[in-house]
N, C-alpha and C positions, 0 to 999 in steps of 0.2 A: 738164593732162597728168599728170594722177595716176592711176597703176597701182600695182595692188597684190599685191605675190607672198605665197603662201600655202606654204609649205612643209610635208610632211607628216611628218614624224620629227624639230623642231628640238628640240633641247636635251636636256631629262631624260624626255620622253615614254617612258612603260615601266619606268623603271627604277624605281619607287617607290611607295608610295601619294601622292594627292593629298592633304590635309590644306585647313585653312580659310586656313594662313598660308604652307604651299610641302609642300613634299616632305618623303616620311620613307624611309628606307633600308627595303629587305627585310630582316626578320629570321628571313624561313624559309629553309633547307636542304631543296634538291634530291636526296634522296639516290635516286633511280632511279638514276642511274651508278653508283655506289656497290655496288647490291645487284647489278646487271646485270655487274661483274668479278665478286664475291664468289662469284655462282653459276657463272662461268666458271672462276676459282680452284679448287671445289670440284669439279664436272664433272673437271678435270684431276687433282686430289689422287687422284679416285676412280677414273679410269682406271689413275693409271701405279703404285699401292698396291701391286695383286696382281704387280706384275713386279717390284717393288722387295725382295719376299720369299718369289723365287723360288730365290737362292741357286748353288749351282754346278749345272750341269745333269749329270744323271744318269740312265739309263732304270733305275727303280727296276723289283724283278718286282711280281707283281699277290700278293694274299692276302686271303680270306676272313675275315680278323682284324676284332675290334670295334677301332672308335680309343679309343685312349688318352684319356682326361677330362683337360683341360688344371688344371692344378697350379695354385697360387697362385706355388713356383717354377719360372722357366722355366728348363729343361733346354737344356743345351747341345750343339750338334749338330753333329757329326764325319763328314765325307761321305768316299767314299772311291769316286774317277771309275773307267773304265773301263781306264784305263792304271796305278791303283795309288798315281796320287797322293793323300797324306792330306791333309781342308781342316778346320781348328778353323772353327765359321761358315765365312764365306768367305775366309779367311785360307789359303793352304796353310802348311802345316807343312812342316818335312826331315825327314828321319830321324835318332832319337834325341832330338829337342827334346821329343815328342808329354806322352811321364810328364812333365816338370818345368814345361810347361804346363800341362796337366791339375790337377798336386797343388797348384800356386798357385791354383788357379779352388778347389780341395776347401775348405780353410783352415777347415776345422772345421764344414762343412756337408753335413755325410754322408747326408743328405735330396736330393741333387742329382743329378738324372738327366740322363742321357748317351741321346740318338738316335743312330743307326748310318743312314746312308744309304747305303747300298751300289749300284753299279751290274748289274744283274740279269747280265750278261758275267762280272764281278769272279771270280776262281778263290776258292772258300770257305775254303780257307788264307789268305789275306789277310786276309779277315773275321775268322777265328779270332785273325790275328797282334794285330790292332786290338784286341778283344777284350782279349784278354789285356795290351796293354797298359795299357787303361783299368781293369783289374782292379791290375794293379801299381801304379796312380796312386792308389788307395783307393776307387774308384766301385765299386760294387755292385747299384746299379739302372741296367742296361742293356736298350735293347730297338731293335729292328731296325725301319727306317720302310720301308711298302712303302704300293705306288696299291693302295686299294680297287678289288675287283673287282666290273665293272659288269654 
């Protein structure tokens, strides 16, 4: 009465090399999963890039101007929406704080340019007021950012 069972997966089958005297561990890395997130991570980085520096939204007007050549310093940018509120970046500002933030960003780099974003609605007195005040803060190179026209 002797039978014999044969099982097909006992023990360490698969998990190693055979050797002459037992088993050795793998010592290769699988990195296919690895690279398969990394390219998903990046996919992602690259989609949501362009929305992350789009800033406060504005309907800028249109202008036949050449763009500006980007600086070695970057310019700091003062939007100002269609209701008059002012934004340092994305920050708003109140009224009256705008100079003594401004002349802290200046701090002896008079090389430092200021964009104006304006919303194409905006009454031009407004623009002028901003204007003027980034002139009282000691900025001198000012320039107004509008959509290329297509």
């Amino acid at each position: 009465m002797g039978s014999s069972i044969q099982s097909g997966g006992g023990g360490r089958r698969g998990r190693g090399r055979r050797t002459g005297s037992g088993y050795r561990a793998m010592a290769e890395i699988n990195v296919t999963p690895m690279v398969d997130v990394m390219l998903v991570l990046l996919i992602i980085f690259m989609v949501s890039a362009p929305l992350l520096s789009a800033g406060v939204p504005v309907d800028l007007p249109n202008s036949k101007a050449k763009p500006i050549a980007d600086q070695d310093n970057k310019p700091i940018e003062i939007t100002v929406d269609k209701d008059g509120k002012v934004y340092l970046g994305e920050t708003e500002v109140k009224d009256g704080n705008l100079v003594p933030m401004l002349s802290a960003m200046l701090e002896g780099n008079d090389d430092r340019r200021i964009y104006i974003r304006g919303d194409q609605t905006l009454a031009y007195g407004k623009v002028m007021e901003i204007i003027g005040l980034i002139g009282g803060a000691g900025f001198t190179k000012v320039a107004l950012i509008s959509k290329p026209k297509q």
